[in-house]
C-alpha positions in Angstrom: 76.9 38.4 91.1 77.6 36.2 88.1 74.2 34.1 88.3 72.3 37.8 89.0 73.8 38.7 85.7 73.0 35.6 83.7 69.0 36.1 84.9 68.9 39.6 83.6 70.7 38.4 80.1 68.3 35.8 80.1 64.9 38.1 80.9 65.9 40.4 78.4 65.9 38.2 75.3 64.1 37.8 72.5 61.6 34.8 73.5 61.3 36.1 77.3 59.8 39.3 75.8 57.8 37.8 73.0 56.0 35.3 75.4 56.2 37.9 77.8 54.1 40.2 75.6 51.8 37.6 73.8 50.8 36.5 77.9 49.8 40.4 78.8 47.6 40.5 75.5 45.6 37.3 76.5 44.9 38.6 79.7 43.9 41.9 78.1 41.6 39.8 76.1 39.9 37.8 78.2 39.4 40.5 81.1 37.4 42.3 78.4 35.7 39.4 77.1 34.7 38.1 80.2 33.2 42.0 81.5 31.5 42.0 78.9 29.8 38.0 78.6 28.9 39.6 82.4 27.2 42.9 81.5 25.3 41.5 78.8 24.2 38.5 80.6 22.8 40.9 83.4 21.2 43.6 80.7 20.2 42.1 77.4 16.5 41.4 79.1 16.2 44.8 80.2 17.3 46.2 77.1 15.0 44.2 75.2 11.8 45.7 77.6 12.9 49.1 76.8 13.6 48.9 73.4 10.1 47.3 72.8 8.4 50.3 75.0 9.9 53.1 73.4 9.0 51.8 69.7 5.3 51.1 70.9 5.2 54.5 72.0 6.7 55.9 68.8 4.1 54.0 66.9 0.9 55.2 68.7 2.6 58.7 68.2 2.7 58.1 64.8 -0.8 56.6 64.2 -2.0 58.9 66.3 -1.0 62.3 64.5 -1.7 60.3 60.9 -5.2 60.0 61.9 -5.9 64.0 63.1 -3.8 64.9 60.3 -6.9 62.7 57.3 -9.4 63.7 59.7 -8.8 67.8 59.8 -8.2 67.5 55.5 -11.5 65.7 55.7 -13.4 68.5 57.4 -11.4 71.0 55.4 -13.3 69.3 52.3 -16.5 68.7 54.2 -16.6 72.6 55.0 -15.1 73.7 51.3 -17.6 76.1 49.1 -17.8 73.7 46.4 -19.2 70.9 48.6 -21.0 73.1 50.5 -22.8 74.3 47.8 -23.2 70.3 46.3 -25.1 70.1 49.9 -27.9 72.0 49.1 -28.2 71.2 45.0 -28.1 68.2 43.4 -24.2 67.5 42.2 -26.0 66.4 38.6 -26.4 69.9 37.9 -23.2 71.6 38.8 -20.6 69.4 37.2 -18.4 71.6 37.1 -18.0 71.6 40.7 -18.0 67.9 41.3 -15.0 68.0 38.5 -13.3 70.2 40.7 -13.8 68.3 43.7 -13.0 65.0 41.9 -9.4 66.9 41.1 -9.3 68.5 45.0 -9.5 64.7 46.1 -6.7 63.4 43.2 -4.3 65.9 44.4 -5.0 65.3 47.9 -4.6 61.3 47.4 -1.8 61.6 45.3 0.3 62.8 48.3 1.9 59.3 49.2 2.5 60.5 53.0 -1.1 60.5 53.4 -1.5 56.6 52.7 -5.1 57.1 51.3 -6.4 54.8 48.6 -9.7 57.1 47.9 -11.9 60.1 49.7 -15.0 59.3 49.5 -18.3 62.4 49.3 -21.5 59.9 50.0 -24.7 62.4 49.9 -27.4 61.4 51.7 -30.3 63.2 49.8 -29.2 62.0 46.5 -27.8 59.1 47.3 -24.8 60.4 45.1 -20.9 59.0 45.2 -17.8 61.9 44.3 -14.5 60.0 44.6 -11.2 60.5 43.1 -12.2 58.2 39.1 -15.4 60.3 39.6 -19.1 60.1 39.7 -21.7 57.0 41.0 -24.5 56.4 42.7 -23.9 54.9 46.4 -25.2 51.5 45.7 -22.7 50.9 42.7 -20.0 52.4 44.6 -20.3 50.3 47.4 -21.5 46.9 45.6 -19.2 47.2 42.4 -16.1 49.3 43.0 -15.5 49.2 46.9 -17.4 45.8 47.9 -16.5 44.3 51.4 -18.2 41.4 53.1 -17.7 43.2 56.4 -19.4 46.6 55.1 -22.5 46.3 52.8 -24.3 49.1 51.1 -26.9 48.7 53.9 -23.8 49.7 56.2 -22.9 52.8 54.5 -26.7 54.0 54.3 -27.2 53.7 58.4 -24.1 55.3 59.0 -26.3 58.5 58.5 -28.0 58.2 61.6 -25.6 57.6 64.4 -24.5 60.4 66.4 -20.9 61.3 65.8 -18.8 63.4 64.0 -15.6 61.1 63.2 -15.3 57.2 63.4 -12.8 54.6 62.8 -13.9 50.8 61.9 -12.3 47.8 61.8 -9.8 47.5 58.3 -11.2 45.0 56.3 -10.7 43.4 52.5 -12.2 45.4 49.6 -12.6 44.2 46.5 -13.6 45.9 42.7 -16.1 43.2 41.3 -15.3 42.7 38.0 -16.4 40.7 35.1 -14.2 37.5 35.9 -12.5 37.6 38.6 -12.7 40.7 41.7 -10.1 43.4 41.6 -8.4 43.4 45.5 -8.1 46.6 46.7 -6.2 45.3 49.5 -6.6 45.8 53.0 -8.2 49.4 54.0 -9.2 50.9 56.9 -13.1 52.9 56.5 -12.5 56.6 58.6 -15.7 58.2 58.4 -16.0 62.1 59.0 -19.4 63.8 59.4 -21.5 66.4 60.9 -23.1 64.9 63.4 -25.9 68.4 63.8 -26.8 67.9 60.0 -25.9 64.9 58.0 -26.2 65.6 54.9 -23.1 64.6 53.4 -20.8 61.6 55.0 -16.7 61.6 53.9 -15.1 58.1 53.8 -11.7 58.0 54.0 -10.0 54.6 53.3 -6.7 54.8 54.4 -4.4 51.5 53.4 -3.5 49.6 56.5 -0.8 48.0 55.2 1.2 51.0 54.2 0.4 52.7 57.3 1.5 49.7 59.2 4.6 49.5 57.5 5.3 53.2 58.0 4.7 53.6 61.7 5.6 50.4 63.0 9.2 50.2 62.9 10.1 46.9 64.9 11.6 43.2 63.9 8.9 42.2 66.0 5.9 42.8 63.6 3.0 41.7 65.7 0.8 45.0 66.4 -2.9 44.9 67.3 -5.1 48.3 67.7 -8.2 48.0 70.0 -10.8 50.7 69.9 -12.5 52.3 73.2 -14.7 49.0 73.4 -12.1 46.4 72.8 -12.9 46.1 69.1 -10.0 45.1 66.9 -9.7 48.1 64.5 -6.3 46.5 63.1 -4.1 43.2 63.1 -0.8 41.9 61.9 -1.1 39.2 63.7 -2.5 36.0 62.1 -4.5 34.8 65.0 -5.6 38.1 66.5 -7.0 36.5 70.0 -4.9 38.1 72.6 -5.9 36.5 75.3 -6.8 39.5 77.8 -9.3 42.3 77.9 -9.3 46.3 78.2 -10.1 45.5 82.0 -7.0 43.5 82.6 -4.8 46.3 81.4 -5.3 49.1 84.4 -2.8 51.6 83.5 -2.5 54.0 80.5 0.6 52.2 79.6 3.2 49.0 80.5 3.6 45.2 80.0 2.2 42.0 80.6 3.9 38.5 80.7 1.7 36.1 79.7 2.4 32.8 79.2 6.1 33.0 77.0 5.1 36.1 75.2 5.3 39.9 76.4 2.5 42.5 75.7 3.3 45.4 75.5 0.6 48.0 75.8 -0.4 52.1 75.5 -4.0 53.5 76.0 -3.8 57.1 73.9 -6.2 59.4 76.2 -7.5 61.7 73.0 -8.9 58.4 70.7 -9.2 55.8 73.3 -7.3 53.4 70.9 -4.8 50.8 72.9 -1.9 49.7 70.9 -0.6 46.0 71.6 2.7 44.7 70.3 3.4 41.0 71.1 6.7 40.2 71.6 7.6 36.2 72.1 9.9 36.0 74.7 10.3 31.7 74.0 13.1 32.5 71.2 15.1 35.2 73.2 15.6 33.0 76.4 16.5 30.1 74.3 18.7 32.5 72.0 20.5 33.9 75.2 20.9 30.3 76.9 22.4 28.9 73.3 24.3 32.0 73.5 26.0 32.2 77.3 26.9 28.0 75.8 29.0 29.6 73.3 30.5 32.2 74.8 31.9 30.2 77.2 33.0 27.8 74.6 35.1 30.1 72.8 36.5 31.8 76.3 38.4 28.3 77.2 39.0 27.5 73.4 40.4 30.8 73.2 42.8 30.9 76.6 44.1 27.3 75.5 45.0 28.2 71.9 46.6 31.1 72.8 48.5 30.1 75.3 50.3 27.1 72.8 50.3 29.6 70.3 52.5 32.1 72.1 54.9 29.5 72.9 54.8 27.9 69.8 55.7 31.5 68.3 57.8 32.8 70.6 60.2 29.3 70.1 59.9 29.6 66.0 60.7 33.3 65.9 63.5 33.1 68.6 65.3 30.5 66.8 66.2 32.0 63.2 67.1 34.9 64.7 69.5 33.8 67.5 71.2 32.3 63.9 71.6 35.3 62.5 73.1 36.8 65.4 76.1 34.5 65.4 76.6 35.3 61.6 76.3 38.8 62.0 78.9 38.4 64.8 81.6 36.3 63.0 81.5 38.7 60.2 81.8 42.2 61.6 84.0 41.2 65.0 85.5 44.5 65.8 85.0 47.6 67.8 81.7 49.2 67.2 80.7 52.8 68.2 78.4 53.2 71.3 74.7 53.5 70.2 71.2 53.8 72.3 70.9 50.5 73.5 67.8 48.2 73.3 66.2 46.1 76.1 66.8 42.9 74.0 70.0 41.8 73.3 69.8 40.4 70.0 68.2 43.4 68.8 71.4 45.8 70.1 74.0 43.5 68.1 71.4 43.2 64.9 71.7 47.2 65.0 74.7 48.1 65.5 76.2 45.6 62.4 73.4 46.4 59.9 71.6 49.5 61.0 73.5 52.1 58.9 73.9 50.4 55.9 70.4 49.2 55.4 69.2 52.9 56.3 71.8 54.3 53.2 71.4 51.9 50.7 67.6 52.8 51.3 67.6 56.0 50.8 69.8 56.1 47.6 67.6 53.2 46.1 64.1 55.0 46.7 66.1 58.2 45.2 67.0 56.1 42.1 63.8 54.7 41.6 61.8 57.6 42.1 64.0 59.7 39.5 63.8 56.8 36.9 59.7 57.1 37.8 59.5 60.5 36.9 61.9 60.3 33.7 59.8 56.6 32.6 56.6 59.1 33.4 57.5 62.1 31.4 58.8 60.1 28.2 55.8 57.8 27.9 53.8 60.9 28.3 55.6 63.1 25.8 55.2 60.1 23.6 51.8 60.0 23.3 51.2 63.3 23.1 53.6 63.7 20.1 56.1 66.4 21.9 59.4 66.6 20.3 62.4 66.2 23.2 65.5 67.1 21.5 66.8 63.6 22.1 66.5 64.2 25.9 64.3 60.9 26.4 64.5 58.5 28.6 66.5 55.3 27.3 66.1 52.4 29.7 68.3 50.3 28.0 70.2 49.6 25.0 68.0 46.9 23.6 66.2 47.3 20.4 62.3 48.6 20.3 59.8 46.2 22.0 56.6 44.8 21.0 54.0 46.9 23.1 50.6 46.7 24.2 48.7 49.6 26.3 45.4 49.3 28.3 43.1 52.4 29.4 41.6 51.8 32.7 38.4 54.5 32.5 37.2 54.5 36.4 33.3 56.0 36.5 32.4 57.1 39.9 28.7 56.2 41.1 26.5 58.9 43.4 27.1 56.7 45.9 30.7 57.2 46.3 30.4 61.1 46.8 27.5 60.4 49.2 29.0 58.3 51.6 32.9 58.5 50.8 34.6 61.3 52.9 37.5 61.6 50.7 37.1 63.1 47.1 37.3 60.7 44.1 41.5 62.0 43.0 42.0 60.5 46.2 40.4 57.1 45.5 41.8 57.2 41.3 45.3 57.6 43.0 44.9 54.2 44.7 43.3 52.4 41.9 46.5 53.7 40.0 48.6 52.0 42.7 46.6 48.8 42.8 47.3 48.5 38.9 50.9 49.4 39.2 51.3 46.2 42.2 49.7 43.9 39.6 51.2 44.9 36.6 54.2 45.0 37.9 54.4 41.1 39.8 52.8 39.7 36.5 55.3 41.6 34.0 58.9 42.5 34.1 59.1 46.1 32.4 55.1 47.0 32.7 54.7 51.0 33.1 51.6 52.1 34.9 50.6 56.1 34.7 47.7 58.6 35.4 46.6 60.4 32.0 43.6 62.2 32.9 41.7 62.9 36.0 39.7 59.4 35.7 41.6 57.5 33.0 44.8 55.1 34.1 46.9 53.7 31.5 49.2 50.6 32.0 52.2 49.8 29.1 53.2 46.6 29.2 55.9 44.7 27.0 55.0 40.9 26.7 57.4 38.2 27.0 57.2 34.8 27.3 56.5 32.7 29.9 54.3 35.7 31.5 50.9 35.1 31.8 48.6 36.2 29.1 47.2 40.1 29.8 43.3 38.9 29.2 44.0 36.3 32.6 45.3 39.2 34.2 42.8 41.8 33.3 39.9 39.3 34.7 41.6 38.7 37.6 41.9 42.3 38.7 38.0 42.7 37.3 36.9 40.3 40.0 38.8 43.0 42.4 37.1 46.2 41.1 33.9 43.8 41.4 33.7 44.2 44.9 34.0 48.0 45.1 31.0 48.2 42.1 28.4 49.7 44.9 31.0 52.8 44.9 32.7 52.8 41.2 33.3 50.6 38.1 35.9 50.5 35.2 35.8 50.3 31.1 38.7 48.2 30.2 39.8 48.3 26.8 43.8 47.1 25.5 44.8 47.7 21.7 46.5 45.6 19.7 50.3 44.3 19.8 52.3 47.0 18.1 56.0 46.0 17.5 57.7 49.5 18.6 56.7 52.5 20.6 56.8 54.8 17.1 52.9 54.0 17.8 52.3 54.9 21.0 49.5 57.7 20.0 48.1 54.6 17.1 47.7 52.3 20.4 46.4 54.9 22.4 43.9 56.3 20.2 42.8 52.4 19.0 41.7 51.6 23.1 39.7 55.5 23.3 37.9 54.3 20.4 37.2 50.7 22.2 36.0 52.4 25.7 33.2 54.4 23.4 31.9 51.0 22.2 31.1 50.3 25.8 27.6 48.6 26.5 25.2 49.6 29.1 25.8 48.1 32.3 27.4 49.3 36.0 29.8 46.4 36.0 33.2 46.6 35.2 33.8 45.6 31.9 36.5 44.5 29.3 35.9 45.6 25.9 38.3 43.6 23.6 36.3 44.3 20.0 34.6 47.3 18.4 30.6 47.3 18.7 28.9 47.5 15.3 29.3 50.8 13.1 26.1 53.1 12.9 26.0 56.6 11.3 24.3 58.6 14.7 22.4 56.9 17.5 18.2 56.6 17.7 16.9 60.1 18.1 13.3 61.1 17.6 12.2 61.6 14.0 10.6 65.0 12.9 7.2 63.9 13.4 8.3 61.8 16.9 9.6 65.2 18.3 6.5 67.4 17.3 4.5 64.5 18.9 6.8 64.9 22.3 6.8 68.5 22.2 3.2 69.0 21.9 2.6 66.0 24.0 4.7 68.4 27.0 3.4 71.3 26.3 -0.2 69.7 27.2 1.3 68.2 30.5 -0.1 64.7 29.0 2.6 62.6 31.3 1.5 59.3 30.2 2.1 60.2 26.5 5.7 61.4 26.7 6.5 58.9 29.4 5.4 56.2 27.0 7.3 57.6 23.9 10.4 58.0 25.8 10.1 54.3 26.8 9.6 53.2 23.4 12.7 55.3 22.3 14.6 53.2 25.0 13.6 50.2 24.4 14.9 50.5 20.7 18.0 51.4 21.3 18.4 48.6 23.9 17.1 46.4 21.0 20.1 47.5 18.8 22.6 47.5 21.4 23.3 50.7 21.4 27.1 51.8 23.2 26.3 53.3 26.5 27.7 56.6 25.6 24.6 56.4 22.7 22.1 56.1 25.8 24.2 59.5 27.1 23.7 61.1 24.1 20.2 60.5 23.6 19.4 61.5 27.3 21.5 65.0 26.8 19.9 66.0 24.2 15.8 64.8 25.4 16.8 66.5 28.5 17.7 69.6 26.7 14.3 69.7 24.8 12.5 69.3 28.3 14.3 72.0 29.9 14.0 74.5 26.9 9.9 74.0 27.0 10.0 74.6 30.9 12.2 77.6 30.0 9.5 78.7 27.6 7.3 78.3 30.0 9.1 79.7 33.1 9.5 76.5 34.9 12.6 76.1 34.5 13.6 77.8 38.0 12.1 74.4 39.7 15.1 72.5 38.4 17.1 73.5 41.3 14.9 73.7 43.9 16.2 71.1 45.8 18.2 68.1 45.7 20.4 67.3 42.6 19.4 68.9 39.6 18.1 66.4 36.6 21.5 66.6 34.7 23.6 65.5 38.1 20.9 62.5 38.3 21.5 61.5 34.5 25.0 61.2 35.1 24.2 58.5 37.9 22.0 56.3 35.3 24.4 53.1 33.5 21.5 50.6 33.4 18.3 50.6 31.0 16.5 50.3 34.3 18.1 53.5 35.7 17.4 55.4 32.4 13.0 54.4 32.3 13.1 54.9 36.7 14.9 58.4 35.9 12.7 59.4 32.9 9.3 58.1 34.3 9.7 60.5 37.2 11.3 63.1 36.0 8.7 63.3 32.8 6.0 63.0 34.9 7.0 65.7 37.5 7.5 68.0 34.2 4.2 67.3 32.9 2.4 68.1 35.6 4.7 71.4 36.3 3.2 72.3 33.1 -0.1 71.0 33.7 -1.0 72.6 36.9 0.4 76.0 35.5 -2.0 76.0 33.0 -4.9 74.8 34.4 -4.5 77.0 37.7 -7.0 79.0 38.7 -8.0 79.6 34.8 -11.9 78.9 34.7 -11.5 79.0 30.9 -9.2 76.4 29.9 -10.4 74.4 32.7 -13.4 73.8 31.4 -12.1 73.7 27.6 -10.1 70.6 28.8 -12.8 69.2 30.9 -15.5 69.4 28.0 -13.1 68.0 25.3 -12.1 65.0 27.6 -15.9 63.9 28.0 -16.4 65.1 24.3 -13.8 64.5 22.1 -16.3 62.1 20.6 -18.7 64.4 19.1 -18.8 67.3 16.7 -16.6 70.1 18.2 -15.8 73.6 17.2 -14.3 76.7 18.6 -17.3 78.3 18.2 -19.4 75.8 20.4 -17.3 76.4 23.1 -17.2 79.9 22.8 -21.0 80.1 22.9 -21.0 78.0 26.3 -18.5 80.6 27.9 -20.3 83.3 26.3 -17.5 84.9 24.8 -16.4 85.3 21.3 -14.4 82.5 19.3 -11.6 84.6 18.1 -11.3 85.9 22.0 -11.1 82.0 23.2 -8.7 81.1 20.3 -6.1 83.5 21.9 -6.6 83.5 25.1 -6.2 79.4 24.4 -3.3 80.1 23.0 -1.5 82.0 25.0 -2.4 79.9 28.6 -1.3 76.7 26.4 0.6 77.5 24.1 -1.0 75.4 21.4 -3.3 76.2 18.6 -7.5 75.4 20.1 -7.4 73.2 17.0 -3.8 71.5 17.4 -4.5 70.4 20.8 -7.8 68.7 20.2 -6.1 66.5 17.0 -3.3 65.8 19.5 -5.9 64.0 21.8 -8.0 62.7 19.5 -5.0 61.0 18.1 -3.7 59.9 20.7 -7.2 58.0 22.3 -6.8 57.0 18.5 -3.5 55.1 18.8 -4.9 53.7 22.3 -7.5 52.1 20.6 -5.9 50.9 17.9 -3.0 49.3 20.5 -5.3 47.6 22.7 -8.9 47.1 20.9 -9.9 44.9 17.7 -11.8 47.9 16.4 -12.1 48.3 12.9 -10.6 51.6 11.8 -13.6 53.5 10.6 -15.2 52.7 14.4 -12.1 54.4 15.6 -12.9 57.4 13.6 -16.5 57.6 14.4 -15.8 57.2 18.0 -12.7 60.0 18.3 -15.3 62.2 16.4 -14.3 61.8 13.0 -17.5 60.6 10.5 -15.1 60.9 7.5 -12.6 58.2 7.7 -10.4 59.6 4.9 -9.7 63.0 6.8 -8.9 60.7 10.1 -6.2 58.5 8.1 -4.6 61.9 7.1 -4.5 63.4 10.3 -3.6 60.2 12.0 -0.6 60.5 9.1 0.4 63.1 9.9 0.6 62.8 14.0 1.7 59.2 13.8 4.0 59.1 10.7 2.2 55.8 9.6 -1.5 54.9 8.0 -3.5 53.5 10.8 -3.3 49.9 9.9 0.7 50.2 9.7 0.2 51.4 12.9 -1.6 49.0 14.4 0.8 46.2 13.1 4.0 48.0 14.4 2.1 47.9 17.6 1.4 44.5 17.4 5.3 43.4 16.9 6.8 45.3 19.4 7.4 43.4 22.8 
């Protein structure tokens, strides 16, 4: 009976269960390890086959639906009344229609979904080119702008006489033959689209194999190959396209080959006839799998033999200490004890019973101390900075004299980012950035006092004594922490200076505001230690800069407002303005914007989807992020505006197209009046209320504009500027280039000339 009880005692202590414990784990461990070495061992192959079929088969979907998709908008066009009526005139005479049908194909291109670099209306009669820059004749087009070793003009002419309605050809290089050097076009693939009955008019379609490729073929392995019904290679990826079979090998409408140490992988689509290969070397995954099985195994007996010795060696350490304690714990409480729930290790039962319930009430009453002193340190610093009188009910922490001081504002910014991906909501993520400050602040300084004083703003008091580390050293080191969560939030930094008692806690509160608003542009966290150089306001548009941008909009000219807006940018990135200044200015050109597409009853499309421009401002901290954000949304504003007004208006349409291929030559209200047979006074309102501009206003605006172009990027002399913007006076151009520009021509041209 006595030895039965020793082997129980013994089982049930501390090192018997640990090594105990640590033993079932292992086995845990490598039961699952070795399951699963097993299962993917006998799968990965298989897995690899079917994850290489289903993406060939999502990839001929793809192409497939891309191609009816361009070839059902082509014979929309083909069968449109302006191009049917171009088929039985000569497109010289109704220009007004090819202009239409030039715009038809720029909207229709600029859908990026579409992956088409140009539409292409070749007329066989006339020998006569409408593409999305405009009009040529066939031989220029396709010797000079769209030139291709594989497809010569004498291509494009017989294409006329073969007998079908749609065709794909082989993608090839194109090039724009310049003066110098050729202008790539890149890599396109020719869809032509006729009727086959009556060919009178033949649409090319280039569609950019490249983009399409990179669209449709989602895969790591990036070797695709697309054959047409006679075995023709209409597309390649792969650098040496031979493949090394025939249509005839491959039988069935879809499946696999092994050939050699590569797979292909291969689907026949019944409608086109097209078969899609995708190579897939198969050398690199049985070598990857063999180096692989090599290391798993490895690590399986590395892992068993380390665990083993570390579980003992563990097991002995932590038994040890604590059989010591036990015997002090038991010479100095010897006694009765009460009865208790008993544990299934012995040393725990006599650790518990001596120290259970005193450790458990000197807890509580110490978190119940330190918590109230919290919440009275809290209130006081608080009441402090805010001025509020107390009646002497403050907290005192001690009877020492005041303290030198020194308080730093931690200003957390949350990124998009962080609402988009982050489940919880950013009080939740400011509450542990508080906590993180309070751990640091409080192992590097004695009597530092971390508390939340708004929403997104953290402030830490500290009282510097010495032999504690400087608070610069500290501050970087916890800046390398919030480094690493920059993709979700970042932190302005700022500390005021040493003030000898806290009678200035609102002075050294109010010095480290004014530091964060001297913050530079940047999304990194950032310590700002000295004040950023003292300007009246920030860069704004001058009088005659915001006439310019507003008349600019109200014309839908993109490229002009876009451009201005950079150039306001890049100045204040020049001068180094705060990033708060690069707020400021964005506010307020975002207001102008959104009051002339109020004015114009566009502002509705602000929140049609998606965050609205304000919510994407907020997001912008780099210069980068300011021109990506302005770029698009100024251009999408534009052309709000410019498609509103040149909608279905016959009038204005052709005011703008005349004045863009006229601008040159003597204009007048009346001239154009005559040519729409209507009266001037008529045309001058109706101008201005589609517009909103003055007839007169809006063709200065362009003429000055082409102006400044010329002046930027041309040696011109200035009075060849005039002529050729239509002025023959060059006096009356230098005032009204004044007054739009601010500057004299040749001021201008200068200022142009210095800026990067």
């Amino acid at each position: 009976m006595g030895k039965w009880h020793q082997l129980r005692q013994n089982t049930n202590s501390l090192f018997i269960k640990l090594l105990t414990s640590f033993m079932a784990i292992i086995v845990l461990l490598i039961s699952f390890n070795f399951l699963s070495y097993t299962f993917f061992r006998n799968n990965v192959t298989e897995e690899i086959l079917r994850y290489n079929k289903l993406n060939l088969d999502k990839t001929v979907s793809d192409y497939e639906k891309h191609l009816t998709l361009v070839r059902n908008l082509a014979f929309t066009l083909y069968f449109s009344p302006d191009v049917e009526l171009l088929k039985i005139s000569s497109p010289r005479i109704h220009y007004d229609v090819a202009g239409q049908i030039r715009q038809n194909i720029r909207n229709t291109i600029n859908n990026e979904n579409l992956y088409l670099n140009n539409l292409i209306l070749y007329f066989r009669e006339t020998g006569f080119i409408i593409e999305r820059e405009g009009t040529s004749p066939a031989e220029t087009m396709f010797t000079k702008y769209y030139r291709s070793d594989s497809y010569p003009y004498d291509f494009w002419k017989n294409e006329f006489a073969r007998d079908y309605s749609y065709k794909l050809f082989p993608a090839a290089s194109f090039v724009e033959q310049a003066w110098e050097t050729p202008n790539p076009k890149g890599t396109l693939i020719p869809f032509i689209i006729k009727d086959s009955a009556n060919a009178k008019l033949m649409i090319v379609a280039m569609l950019d194999a490249g983009k399409m490729f990179g669209a449709f073929h989602q895969s790591i392995n990036r070797n695709l190959i697309v054959l047409d019904r006679d075995g023709r290679t209409i597309f390649s990826s792969v650098l040496s396209p031979e493949l090394g079979i025939t249509l005839d090998k491959l039988p069935e409408r879809e499946g696999y080959l092994k050939i050699g140490t590569d797979y292909y992988f291969y689907s026949k689509h019944a409608a086109s006839g097209f078969t899609y290969v995708n190579i897939v070397p198969n050398a690199g995954v049985s070598q990857q799998i063999v180096k692989l099985n090599v290391i798993l195994v490895t690590l399986l007996v590395l892992a068993i033999v380390i665990s083993v010795g570390t579980s003992v060696l563990f097991s002995i350490r932590m038994n040890n200490p604590l059989k010591r304690i036990v015997q002090s714990v038991q010479q100095l409480n010897a006694g009765p004890h009460a009865p208790r729930a008993r544990s299934p290790i012995k040393e725990f039962d006599i650790i518990g019973d001596r120290l259970s319930d005193l450790m458990q009430t000197n807890r509580v009453i110490h978190e119940d101390l330190q918590h109230k002193n919290s919440l009275l340190q809290y209130y006081t610093y608080m009441n402090k900075l805010k001025m509020i009188r107390t009646n002497g009910l403050d907290w005192k922490e001690s009877a020492e004299p005041e303290k030198p001081f020194v308080l730093t504002v931690f200003d957390i910014t949350f990124r998009r980012s962080y609402y988009d991906q982050m489940e919880t909501d950013s009080d939740f993520a400011a509450y542990f950035l508080k906590e993180y400050i309070a751990t640091v602040m409080g192992d590097k300084y004695a009597d530092a006092t971390v508390f939340q004083m708004e929403k997104n703003q953290i402030l830490a008091l500290v009282f510097p004594k010495d032999g504690e580390p400087p608070l610069a050293e500290t501050l970087a080191e916890m800046k390398r922490t919030f480094d690493r969560d920059r993709h979700y939030c970042f932190l302005t930094i700022a500390s005021s200076p040493v003030y000898p008692d806290s009678s200035r806690f609102t002075e050294a509160y109010e010095k480290a505001l004014a530091l964060l608003k001297h913050r530079p542009l940047g999304d990194d966290t950032i310590i700002v230690t000295e004040p950023g150089e003292a300007r009246d306001g920030f860069h704004t548009f001058t009088l005659l800069e915001e006439q310019e941008f507003h008349a600019n909009l109200q014309a839908g000219n993109a490229p002009a407002v876009v451009q201005q807006t950079m150039r306001a940018l890049a100045a204040l990135h020049r001068k180094r303005a705060s990033a708060r200044e690069f707020a400021e200015f964005s506010r307020d050109l975002l207001n102008k914007t959104v009051r002339v597409l109020a004015a114009l009853q566009l502002d509705g499309r602000l929140h049609a989807e998606g965050d609205t421009p304000g919510e994407r401002l907020a997001d912008c901290h780099t210069l980068e992020r300011y021109e990506a954000f302005w770029t698009g949304f100024l251009s999408e504003a534009a052309g709000w505006i410019k498609r509103k007004k040149e909608a279905h208006d016959p009038i204005t349409s052709f005011v703008f197209h005349y004045l863009e291929h006229h601008y040159g030559e003597d204009i007048s209200l009346e001239l154009l009046a005559d040519k729409l047979n209507i009266t001037g006074a008529y045309l001058s309102t109706y101008f201005k209320e589609k517009t909103g501009m003055n007839f007169s206003d809006y063709l200065n605006g362009m003429r000055m504009n082409i102006a400044k172009e010329m002046l930027q990027h041309s040696t011109l002399k200035i009075q060849d500027v005039a002529a050729k913007v239509g002025y023959h006076n060059v006096n009356s151009f230098i005032r009204m280039f004044k007054r739009y520009a601010g500057l004299p021509p040749g001021e201008f041209r200068k200022t142009a000339q210095q800026e990067p």
